[in-house]
N, C-alpha and C positions, 0 to 999 in steps of 0.2 A: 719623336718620329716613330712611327708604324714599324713594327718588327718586318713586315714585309718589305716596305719602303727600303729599308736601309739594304736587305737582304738584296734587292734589283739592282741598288744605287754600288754593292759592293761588287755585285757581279759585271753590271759596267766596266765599273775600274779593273777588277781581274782578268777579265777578258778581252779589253782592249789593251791593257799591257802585255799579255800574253801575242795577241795579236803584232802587237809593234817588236818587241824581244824576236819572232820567226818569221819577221821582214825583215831585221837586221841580220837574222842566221842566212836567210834566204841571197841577201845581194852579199855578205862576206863568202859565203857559198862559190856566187856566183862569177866573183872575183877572181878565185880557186880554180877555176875552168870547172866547177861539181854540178854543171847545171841538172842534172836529173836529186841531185839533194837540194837545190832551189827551189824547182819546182814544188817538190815535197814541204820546204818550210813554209812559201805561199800559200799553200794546201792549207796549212796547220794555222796561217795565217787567217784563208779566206772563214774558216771553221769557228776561230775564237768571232772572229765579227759578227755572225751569225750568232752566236752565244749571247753577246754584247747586246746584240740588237733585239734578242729574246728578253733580256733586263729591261732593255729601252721602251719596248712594246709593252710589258706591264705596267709601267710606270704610265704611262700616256693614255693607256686602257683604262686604267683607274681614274683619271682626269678627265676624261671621257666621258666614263661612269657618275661624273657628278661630286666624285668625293676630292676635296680639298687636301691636297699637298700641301707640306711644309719644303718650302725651296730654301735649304741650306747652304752652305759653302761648300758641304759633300757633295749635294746633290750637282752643282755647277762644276764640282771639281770631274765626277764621274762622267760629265754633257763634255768637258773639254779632254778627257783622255779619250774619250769614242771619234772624236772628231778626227785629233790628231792622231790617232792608229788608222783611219780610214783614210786620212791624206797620205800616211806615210808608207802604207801599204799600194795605195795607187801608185805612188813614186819609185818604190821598190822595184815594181812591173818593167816599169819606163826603164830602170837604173839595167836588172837583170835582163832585159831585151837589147837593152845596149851592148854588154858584153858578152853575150850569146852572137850578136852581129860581127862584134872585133874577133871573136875566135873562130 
């Protein structure tokens, strides 16, 4: 695998975990009644995705470009942490809007 390759496929993975870790601070936050520290994990949340998705985008860009990937178990592993920080962050939203409403 491509020194670059792995370098994107690691930054997926660290930044979509990163992302899902301050969706969980974000709704435990939000539980707390801290909603202005929710907001803020969200923040830090929507930010790692952006990150994530800057990994994603080179990766796709190079596949683009003609040049053939090697599709790993890493590579699949890092497609399935991006997905599931993006779902769990949209959920988050939902969860911390909920009890922003009961307070």
């Amino acid at each position: 695998m491509a020194e670059i390759n792995l370098e994107s496929i690691m930054g997926l993975i660290m930044n979509a975990g990163e992302a899902k870790s301050n969706a969980m601070e974000a709704i435990a936050a939000a539980k707390s009644g801290e909603f202005a520290l929710a907001d803020r994990k969200l923040d830090a949340a929507h930010a790692s995705l952006v990150e994530a998705h800057h990994a994603q985008t080179g990766l796709l860009t190079q596949e683009a470009q003609g040049e053939q990937l090697n599709i790993t178990l890493l590579t699949v592993h890092s497609q399935d942490h991006l997905m599931t920080a993006i779902t769990f962050v949209d959920l988050a939203k939902e969860i911390i809007d909920l009890y922003r409403c009961k307070s």
